[in-house]
C-alpha positions as CSV (number, residue, x, y, z in Angstrom):
1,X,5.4,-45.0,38.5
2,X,4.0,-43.2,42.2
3,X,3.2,-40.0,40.1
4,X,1.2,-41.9,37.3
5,X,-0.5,-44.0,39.6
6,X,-0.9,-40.6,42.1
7,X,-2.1,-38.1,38.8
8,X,-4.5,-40.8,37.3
9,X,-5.8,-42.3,40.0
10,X,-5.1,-45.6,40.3
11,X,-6.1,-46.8,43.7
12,X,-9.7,-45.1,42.7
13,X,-9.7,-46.4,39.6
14,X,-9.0,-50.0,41.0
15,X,-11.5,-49.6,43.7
16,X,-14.1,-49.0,41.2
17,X,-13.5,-52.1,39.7
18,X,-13.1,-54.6,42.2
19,X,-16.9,-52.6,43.6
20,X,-18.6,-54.1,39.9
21,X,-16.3,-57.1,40.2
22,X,-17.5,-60.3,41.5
23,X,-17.4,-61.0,45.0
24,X,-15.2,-64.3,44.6
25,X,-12.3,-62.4,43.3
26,X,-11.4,-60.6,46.5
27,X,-10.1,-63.0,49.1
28,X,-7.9,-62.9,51.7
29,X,-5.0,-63.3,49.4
30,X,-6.8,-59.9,47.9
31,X,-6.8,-58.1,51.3
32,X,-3.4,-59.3,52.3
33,X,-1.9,-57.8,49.6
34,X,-3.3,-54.1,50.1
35,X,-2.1,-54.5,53.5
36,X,1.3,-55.1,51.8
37,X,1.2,-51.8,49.5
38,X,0.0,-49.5,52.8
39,X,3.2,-51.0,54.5
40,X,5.2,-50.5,51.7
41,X,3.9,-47.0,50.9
42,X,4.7,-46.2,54.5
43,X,8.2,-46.7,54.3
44,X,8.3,-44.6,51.6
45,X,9.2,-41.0,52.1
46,X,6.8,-39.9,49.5
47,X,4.2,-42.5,50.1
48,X,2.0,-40.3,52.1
49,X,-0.3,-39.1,48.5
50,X,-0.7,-42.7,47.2
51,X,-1.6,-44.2,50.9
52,X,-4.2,-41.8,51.0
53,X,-5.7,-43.1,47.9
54,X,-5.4,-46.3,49.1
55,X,-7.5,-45.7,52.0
56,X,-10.3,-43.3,50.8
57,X,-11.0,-45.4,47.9
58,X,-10.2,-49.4,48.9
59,X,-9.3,-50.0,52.4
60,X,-12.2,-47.9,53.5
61,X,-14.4,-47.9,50.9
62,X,-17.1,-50.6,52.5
63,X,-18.6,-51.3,49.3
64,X,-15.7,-53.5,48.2
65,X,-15.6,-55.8,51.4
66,X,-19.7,-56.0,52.4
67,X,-20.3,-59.2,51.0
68,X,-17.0,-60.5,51.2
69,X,-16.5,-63.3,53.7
70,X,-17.0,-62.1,57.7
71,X,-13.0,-63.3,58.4
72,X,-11.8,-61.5,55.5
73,X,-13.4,-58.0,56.7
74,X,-12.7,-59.2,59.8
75,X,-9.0,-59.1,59.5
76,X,-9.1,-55.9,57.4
77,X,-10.9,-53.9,60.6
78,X,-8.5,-56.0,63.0
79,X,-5.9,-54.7,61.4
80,X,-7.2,-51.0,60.9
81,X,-7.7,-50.9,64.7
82,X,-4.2,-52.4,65.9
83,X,-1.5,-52.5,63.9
84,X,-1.9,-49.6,61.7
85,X,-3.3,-47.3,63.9
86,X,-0.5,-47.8,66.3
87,X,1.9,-46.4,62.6
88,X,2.9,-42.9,62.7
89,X,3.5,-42.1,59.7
90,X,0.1,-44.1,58.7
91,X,-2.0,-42.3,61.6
92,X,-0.7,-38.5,59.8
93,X,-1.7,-39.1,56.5
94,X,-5.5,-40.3,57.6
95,X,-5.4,-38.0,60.7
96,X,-8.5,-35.9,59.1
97,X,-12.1,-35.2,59.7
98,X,-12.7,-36.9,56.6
99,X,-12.2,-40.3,58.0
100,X,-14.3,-40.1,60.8
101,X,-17.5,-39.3,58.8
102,X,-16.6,-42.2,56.2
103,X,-16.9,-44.3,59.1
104,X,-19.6,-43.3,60.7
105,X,-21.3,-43.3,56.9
106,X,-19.9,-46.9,56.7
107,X,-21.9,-47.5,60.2
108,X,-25.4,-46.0,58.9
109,X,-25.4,-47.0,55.9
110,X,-23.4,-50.2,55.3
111,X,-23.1,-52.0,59.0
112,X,-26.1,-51.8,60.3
113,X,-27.5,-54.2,62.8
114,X,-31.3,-53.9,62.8
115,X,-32.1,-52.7,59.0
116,X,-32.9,-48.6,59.8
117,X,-35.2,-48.3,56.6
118,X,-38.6,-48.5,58.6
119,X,-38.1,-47.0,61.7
120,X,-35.0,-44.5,60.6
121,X,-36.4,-43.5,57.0
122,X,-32.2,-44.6,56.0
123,X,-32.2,-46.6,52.6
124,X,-29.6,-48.9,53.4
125,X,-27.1,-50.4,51.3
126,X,-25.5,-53.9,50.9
127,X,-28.3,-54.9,50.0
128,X,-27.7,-56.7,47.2
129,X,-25.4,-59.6,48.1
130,X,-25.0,-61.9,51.1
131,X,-23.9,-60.0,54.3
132,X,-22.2,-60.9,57.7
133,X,-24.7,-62.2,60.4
134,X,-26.3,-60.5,63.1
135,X,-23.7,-61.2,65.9
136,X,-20.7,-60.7,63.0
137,X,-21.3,-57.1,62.1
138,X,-21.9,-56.6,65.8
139,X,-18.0,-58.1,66.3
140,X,-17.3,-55.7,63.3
141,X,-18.6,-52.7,64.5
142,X,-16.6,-53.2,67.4
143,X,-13.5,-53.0,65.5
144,X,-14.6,-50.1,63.7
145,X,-15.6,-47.8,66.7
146,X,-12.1,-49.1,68.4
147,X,-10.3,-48.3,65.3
148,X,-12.5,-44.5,65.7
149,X,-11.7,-43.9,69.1
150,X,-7.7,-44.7,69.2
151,X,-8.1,-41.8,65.9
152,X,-9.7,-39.3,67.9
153,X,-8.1,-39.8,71.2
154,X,-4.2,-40.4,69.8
155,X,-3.7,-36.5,69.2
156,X,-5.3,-33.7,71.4
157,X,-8.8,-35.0,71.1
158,X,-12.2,-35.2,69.1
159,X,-12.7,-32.0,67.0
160,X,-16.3,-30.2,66.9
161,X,-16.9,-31.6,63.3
162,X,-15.7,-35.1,64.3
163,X,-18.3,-35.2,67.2
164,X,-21.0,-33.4,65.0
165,X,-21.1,-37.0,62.6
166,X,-21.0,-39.0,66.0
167,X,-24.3,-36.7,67.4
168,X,-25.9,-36.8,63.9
169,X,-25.6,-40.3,63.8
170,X,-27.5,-40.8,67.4
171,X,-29.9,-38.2,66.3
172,X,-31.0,-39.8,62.8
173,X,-30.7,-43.8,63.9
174,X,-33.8,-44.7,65.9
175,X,-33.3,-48.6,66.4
176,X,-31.5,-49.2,70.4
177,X,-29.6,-52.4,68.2
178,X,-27.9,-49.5,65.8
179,X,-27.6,-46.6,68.3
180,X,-26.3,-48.8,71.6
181,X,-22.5,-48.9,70.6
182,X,-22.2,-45.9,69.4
183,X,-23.6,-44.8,72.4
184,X,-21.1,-46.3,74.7
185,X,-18.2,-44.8,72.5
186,X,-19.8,-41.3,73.4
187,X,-19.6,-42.0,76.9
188,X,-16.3,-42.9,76.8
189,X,-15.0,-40.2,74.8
190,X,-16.9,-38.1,77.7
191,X,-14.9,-40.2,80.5
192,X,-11.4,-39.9,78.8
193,X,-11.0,-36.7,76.8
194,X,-13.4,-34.2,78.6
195,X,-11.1,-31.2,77.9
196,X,-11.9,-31.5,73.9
197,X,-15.4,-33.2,74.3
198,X,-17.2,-30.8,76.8
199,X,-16.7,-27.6,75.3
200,X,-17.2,-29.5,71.7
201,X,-20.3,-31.2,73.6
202,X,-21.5,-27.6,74.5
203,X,-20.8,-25.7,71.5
204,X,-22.6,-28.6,69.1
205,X,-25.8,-28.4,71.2
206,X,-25.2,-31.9,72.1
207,X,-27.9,-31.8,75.5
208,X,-30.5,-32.5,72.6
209,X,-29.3,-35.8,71.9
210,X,-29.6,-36.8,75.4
211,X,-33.3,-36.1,75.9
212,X,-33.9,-37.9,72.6
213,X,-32.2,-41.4,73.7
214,X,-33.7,-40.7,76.9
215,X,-37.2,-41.1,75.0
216,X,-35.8,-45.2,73.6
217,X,-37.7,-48.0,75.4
218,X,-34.5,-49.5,75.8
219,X,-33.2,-49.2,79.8
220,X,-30.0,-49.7,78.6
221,X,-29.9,-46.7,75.9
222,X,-31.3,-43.9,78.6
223,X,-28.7,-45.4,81.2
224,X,-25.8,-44.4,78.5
225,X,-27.5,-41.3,78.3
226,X,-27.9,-40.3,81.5
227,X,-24.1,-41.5,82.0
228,X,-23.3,-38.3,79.1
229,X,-25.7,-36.1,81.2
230,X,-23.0,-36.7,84.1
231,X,-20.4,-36.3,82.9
232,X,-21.2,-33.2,80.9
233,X,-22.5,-31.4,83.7
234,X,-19.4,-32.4,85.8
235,X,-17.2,-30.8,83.6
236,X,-19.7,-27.5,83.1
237,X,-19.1,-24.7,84.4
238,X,-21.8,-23.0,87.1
239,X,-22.6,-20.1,84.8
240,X,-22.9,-22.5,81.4
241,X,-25.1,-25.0,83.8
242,X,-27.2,-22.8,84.9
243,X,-28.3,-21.8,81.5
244,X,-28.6,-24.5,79.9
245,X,-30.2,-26.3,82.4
246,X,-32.0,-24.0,84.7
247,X,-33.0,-21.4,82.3
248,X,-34.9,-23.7,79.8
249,X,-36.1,-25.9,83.1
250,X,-34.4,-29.8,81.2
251,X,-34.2,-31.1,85.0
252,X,-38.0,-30.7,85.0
253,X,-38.0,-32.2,81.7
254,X,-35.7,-34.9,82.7
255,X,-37.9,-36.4,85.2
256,X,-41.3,-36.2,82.9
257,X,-39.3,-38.2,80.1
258,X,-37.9,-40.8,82.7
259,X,-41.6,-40.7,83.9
260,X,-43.0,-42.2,80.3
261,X,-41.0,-45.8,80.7
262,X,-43.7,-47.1,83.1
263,X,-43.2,-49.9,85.4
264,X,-39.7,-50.2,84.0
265,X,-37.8,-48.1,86.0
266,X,-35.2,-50.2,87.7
267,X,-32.4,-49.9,90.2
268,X,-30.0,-49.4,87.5
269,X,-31.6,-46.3,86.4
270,X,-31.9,-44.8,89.9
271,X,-28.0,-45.8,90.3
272,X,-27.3,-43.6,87.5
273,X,-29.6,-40.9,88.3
274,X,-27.5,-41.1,91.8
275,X,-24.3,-40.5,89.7
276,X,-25.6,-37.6,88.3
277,X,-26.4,-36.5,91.3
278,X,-23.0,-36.6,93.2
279,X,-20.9,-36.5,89.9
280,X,-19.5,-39.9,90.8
281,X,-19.6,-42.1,87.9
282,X,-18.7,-45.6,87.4
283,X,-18.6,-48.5,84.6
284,X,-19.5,-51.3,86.9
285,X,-21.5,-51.9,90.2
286,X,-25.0,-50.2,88.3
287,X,-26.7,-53.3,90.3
288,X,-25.8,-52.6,94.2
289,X,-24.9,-49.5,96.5
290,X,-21.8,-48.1,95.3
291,X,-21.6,-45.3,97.6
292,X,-21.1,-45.2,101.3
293,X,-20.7,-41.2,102.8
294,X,-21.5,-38.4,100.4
295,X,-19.5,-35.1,101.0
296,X,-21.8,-33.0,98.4
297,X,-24.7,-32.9,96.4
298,X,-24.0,-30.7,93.5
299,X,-27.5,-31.5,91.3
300,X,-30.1,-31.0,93.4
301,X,-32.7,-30.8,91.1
302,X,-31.9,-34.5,90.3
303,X,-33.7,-35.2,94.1
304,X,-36.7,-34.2,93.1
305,X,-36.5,-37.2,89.8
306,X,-35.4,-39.7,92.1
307,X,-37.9,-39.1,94.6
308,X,-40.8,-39.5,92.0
309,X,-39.2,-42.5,90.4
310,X,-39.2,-44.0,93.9
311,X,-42.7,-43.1,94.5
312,X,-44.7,-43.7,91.5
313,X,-42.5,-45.6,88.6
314,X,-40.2,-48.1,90.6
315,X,-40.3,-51.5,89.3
316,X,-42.2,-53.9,91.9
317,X,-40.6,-56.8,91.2
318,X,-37.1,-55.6,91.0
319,X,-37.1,-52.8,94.3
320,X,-39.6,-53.2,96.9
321,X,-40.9,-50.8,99.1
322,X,-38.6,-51.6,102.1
323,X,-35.6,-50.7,99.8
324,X,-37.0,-47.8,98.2
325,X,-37.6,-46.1,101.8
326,X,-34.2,-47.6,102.8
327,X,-32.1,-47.2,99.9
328,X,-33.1,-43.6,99.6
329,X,-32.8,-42.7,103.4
330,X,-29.1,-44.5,103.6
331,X,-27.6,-42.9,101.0
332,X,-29.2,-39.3,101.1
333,X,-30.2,-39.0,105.1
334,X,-27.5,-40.9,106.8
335,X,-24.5,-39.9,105.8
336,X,-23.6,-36.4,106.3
337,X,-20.2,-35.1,107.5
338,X,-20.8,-31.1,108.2
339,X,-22.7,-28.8,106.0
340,X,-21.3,-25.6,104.8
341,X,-23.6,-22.3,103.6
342,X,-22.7,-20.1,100.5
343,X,-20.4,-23.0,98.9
344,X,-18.7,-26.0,99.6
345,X,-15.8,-26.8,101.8
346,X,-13.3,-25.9,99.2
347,X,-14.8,-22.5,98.3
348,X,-15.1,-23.4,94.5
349,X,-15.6,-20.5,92.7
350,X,-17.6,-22.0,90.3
351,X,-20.2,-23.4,93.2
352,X,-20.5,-20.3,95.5
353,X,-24.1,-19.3,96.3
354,X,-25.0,-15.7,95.5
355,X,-28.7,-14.0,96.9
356,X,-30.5,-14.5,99.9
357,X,-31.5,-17.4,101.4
358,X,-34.6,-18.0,103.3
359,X,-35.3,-20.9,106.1
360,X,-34.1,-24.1,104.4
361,X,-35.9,-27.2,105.3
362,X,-34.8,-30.5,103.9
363,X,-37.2,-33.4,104.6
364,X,-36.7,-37.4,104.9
365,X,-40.0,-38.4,103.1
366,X,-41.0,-36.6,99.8
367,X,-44.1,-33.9,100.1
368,X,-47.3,-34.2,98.2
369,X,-48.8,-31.3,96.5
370,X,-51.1,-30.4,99.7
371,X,-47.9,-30.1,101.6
372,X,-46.6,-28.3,99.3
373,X,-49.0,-25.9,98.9
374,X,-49.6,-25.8,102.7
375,X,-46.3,-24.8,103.2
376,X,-46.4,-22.0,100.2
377,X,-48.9,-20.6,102.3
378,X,-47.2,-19.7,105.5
379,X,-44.8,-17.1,103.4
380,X,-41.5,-16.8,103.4
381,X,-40.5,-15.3,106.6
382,X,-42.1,-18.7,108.5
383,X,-38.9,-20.5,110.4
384,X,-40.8,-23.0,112.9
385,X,-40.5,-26.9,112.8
386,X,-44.6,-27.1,112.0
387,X,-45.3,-28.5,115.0
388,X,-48.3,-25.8,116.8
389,X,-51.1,-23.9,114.8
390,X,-50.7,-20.6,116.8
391,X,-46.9,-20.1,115.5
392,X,-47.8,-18.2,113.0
393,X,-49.6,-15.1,112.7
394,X,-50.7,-15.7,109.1
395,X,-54.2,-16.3,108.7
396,X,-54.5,-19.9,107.5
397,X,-57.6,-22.8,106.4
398,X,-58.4,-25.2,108.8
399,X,-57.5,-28.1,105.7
400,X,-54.2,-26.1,105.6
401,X,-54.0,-26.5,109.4
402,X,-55.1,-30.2,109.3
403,X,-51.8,-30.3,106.7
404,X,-49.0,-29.0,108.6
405,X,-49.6,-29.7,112.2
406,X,-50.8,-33.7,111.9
407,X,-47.2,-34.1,112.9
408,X,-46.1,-35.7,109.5
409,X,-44.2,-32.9,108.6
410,X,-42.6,-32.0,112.0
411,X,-41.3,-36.0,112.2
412,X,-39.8,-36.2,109.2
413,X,-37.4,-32.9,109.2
414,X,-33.9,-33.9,108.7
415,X,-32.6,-30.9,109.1
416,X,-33.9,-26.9,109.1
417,X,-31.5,-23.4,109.1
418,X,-32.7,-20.4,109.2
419,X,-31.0,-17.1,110.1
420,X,-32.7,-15.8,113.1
421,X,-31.0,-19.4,115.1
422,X,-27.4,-18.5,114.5
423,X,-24.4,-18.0,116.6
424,X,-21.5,-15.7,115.4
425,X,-20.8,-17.7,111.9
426,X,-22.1,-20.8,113.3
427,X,-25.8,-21.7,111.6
428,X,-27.6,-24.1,114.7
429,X,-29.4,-26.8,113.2
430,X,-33.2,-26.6,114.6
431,X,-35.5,-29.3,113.7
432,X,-36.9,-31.0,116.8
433,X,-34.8,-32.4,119.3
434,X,-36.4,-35.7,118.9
435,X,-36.1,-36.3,115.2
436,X,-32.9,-38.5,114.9
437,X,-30.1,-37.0,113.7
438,X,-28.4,-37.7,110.3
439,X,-25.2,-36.1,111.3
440,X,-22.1,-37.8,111.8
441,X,-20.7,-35.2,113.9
442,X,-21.7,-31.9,114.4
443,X,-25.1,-30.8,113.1
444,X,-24.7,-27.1,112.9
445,X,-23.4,-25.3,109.9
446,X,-20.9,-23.3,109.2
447,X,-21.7,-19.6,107.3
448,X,-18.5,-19.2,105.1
449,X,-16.3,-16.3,104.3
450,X,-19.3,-13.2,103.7
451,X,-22.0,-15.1,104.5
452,X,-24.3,-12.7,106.7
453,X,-27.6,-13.7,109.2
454,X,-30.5,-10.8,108.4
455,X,-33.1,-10.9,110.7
456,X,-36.2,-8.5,109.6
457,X,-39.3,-7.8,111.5
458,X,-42.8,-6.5,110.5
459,X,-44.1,-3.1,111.2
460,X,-47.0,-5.4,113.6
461,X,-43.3,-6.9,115.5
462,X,-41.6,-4.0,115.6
463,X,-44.6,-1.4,117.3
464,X,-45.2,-4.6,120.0
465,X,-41.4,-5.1,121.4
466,X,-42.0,-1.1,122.1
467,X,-44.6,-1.8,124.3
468,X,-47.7,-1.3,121.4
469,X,-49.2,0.9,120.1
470,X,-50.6,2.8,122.8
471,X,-46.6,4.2,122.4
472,X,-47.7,6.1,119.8
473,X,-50.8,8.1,121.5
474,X,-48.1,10.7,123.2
475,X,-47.2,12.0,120.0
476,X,-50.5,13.3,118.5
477,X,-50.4,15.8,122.0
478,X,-47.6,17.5,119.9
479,X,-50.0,18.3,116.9
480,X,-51.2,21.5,117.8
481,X,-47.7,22.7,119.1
482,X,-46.2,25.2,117.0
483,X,-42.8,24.0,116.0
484,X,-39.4,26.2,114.8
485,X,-37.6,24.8,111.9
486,X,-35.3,27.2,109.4
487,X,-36.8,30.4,111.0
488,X,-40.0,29.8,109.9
489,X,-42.9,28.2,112.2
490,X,-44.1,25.0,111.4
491,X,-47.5,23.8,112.8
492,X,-46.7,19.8,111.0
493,X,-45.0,17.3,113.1
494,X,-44.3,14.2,111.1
C-alpha cells in the first residue's frame, strides 16, 4: 500500500483535488486527520518517502488552506511550529532548502499583508475566495517565520541558499507591512547564529539589502536595518570591513540615505546608530540612554552620521536642543577610561592600526565646512591647540585666520596627540589646560608594543637651530681650493 501510494503519487494527487475542491469540505476534522497520517508515517521506519509527499504537496501547499477558516490554518501553522518541529525523525525528512523557499513563496505570494501588486509589481494569489483578516495573517505569519527559524537554527545554521530566498524576499517586497517581520527574523538570525549567517551574509552580497530598507519611510524598517548593519560589521573581520565599507565609501552613503527621512529622525534611530557605533546591541531600551562608560569606539565613521543627524535632521518635537548637545557630549565626551595608540587594550589583531599617524584632534562640537577647510590649510605637520596666529609659519587668509583663532576651535578640543609631545611610550595629552577634561583618570596615552614618535623638521627648521644661514657662508671660501680625492685633483666641493 506505502509503495503504491509513494510510486503514484497519492498525497499529490490528493492535494490537487482538495485545491479544485470546495472550500467547505476541508475542516478541521480535514486537518486533524493529516496531522494523524504525518504522526503515523513517523513511526514508521519507512515513512520518511510518503511524509515527504505529505508536506510538499498538502501540509504546505498554501493553496489548499487560504480560504479555509483563520482557526483551521491556525492550528495547522501552530502545529508546524511546535509540535512537529520539535520531531526528529519529522525535522530530517523536511530538513532541506526546499522548504525554506516554499515558505518564503507562501509569504509573497499567498500571506501577504498589504496586497504587493502595486507597489511590488507581485501578482498575488488567493485571490479568489475569502481570506484571513488583516491582523489574522499577521498572527499567521508569525507562526510561519517561527516555524522558519526553529528549521534553520535546529542544525548548524542557515545555509547561503536559505538566506538567498530570505534577502530576495526583502529585496523584491516594497510595502514596510510585508517586509517588517521578515525583517526582524533577519536580525535575529544575525543575533543567534552569526557563525553561519555572517560569512553567508558576506558571500550573498547581503550589505545591498540594507541600504535599500534603509530608503523605507518607515522608522521602524531602517531601525531593523541598521540593527543587521551592526551586527554584520561586529562579526567582520578588519580586512573584509575595510573593503566593503571603506573602499566603496557606504558609511558616506549611510548618512546621505538617513539624511532623506526629514524631520523624522528620532531618538530611536540615533540609539541604533550608537549601537553600531560601539557594537553593543540591544532588543529593548531603543527609547533612553542605555550606555553609561564606553571602553571603545570601533566605527568611527558612524560619528560623523550622528553628528549631522543631531545637527540638521533631529526631530524637534521629540529631542530638543539641550539633549542633543547633552546626550551627545555624555555619552561620547564624558566617559573615557585611557586611550591606547596602534590598537586597543587587548591588542586585537584584527583592530591594529598600521601607517603613520599625524596630530590627532578630536573635538566636542562638530566643525563646519570653513573649519574644515581652515584647518586643511595649515598642512599636516601643524600640532598647536589653534589658539595664536603667529604659530604657524604657513602663509594663511585673514578669513582663514578669523576661522581658527576666534577661540571656538581652541575651547572645544577634547583632546589632541601628536608625536613631537611624547614621553618614552607615554603620548601627553595637549589641548589647553583649561578645557575640562573628559578623562576619568589619566589623560595621556599609551603608544603600544611598535608604536614609534617621528618628529621631522624642514630644511627652513633645520638651517635655523644651526645658527642660520649665515652658517653656510664659510664653505663657499673652500670653492677655489684645490682638493685631493682618488689621486686625482678635484677643484668641486659639494
Amino acid at each position: 500500500m506505502q509503495e503504491q501510494m509513494l510510486g503514484g503519487k497519492g498525497f499529490l494527487v490528493i492535494g490537487y483535488l482538495l485545491e479544485k475542491s470546495s472550500r467547505v469540505h476541508i475542516t478541521r476534522a480535514v486537518l486533524e486527520q493529516f496531522l494523524s497520517f504525518a504522526k503515523y508515517l513517523d513511526g514508521l521506519s519507512h515513512g520518511a518517502p510518503l511524509l515527504k509527499q505529505l508536506c510538499d504537496h498538502i501540509l504546505f501547499n498554501p493553496a489548499i488552506w487560504i480560504h479555509t477558516p483563520a482557526k483551521v490554518q491556525l492550528s495547522l501553522y501552530t502545529y508546524l511550529s511546535a509540535e512537529f518541529i520539535g520531531t526528529a525523525t519529522i525535522y530530517n525528512t523536511i530538513r532541506r532548502v526546499g522548504t525554506v523557499l516554499q515558505l518564503m513563496h507562501t509569504l509573497k505570494y499567498y500571506y501577504w499583508v498589504v496586497n504587493p501588486a502595486d507597489s511590488s509589481g507581485i501578482t498575488p494569489k488567493g485571490l479568489d475566495g475569502p481570506r484571513p483578516s488583516q491582523k489574522e495573517i499577521i498572527s499567521l505569519r508569525a507562526f510561519m517565520l517561527l516555524f522558519l527559524k526553529q528549521l534553520i537554527l535546529k542544525d548548524r545554521g542557515v545555509k547561503e541558499d536559505e538566506l538567498q530566498s530570505i534577502l530576495n524576499y526583502l529585496l523584491t517586497m516594497h510595502e514596510d507591512e510585508n517586509i517588517h517581520d521578515v525583517l526582524q527574523l533577519l536580525v535575529a538570525l544575525m543575533s543567534e547564529h552569526p557563525a553561519s549567517m555572517i560569512p553567508a551574509f558576506d558571500q550573498r552580497n547581503g550589505i545591498r539589502v540594507i541600504y535599500k530598507l534603509l530608503a523605507s519611510k518607515s522608522e521602524s524598517i531602517w531601525v531593523q536595518a541598521l540593527k543587521v548593519l551592526g551586527y554584520f560589521l561586529k562579526h567582520l573581520g578588519h580586512k573584509r570591513k575595510v573593503e566593503i565599507m571603506h573602499t566603496h565609501s557606504l558609511f558616506t552613503l549611510l548618512g546621505e540615505r538617513l539624511m532623506l527621512h526629514t524631520n523624522t529622525v528620532t531618538v530611536t534611530t540615533y540609539n541604533t546608530l550608537y549601537e553600531v557605533q560601539i557594537i553593543k546591541h540591544t532588543d529593548s531600551n531603543l527609547y533612553g540612554k542605555m550606555y553609561g562608560l564606553i571602553k571603545f569606539l570601533y566605527n568611527l565613521l558612524i560619528l560623523f552620521v550622528l553628528c549631522n543627524i543631531l545637527i540638521f535632521k533631529t526631530s524637534e518635537k521629540i529631542i530638543d536642543r539641550s539633549f542633543k548637545k547633552d546626550r551627545f557630549r555624555s555619552e561620547f565626551c564624558h566617559s573615557y577610561d585611557k586611550c591606547f595608540l596602534g590598537s586597543s587594550e587587548t591588542a586585537d589583531a584584527n583592530r591594529v592600526f598600521c601607517g603613520q599617524l599625524g596630530a590627532v584632534y578630536v573635538f566636542t562640537e562638530a566643525l563646519n565646512p570653513a573649519q574644515i577647510f581652515a584647518i586643511h590649510q595649515l598642512g599636516p605637520g601643524y600640532k598647536s591647540t589653534f589658539k595664536f596666529k603667529s604659530e604657524s609659519d604657513i602663509h594663511l587668509a585673514e578669513h582663514h585666520k578669523q576661522v581658527l583663532y576666534d577661540g571656538k576651535l581652541a575651547s572645544s578640543i577634547a583632546f589632541t596627540y601628536n608625536a613631537k609631545a611624547t614621553d618614552a611610550q607615554l603620548c601627553l595629552e595637549s589641548s589647553p589646560k583649561e578645557n575640562p577634561s573628559i578623562f576619568v583618570h589619566s589623560p595621556h596615552a599609551l603608544m603600544l608594543q611598535d608604536v614609534k614618535a617621528i618628529v621631522t623638521h624642514s630644511i627652513h627648521s633645520a638651517i635655523h637651530s644651526i645658527g642660520g644661514i649665515q652658517v653656510l657662508f664659510p664653505l663657499f671660501a673652500q670653492l677655489d681650493n684645490r682638493q685631493l680625492h682618488d689621486s686625482q685633483v678635484e677643484t668641486t666641493v659639494w
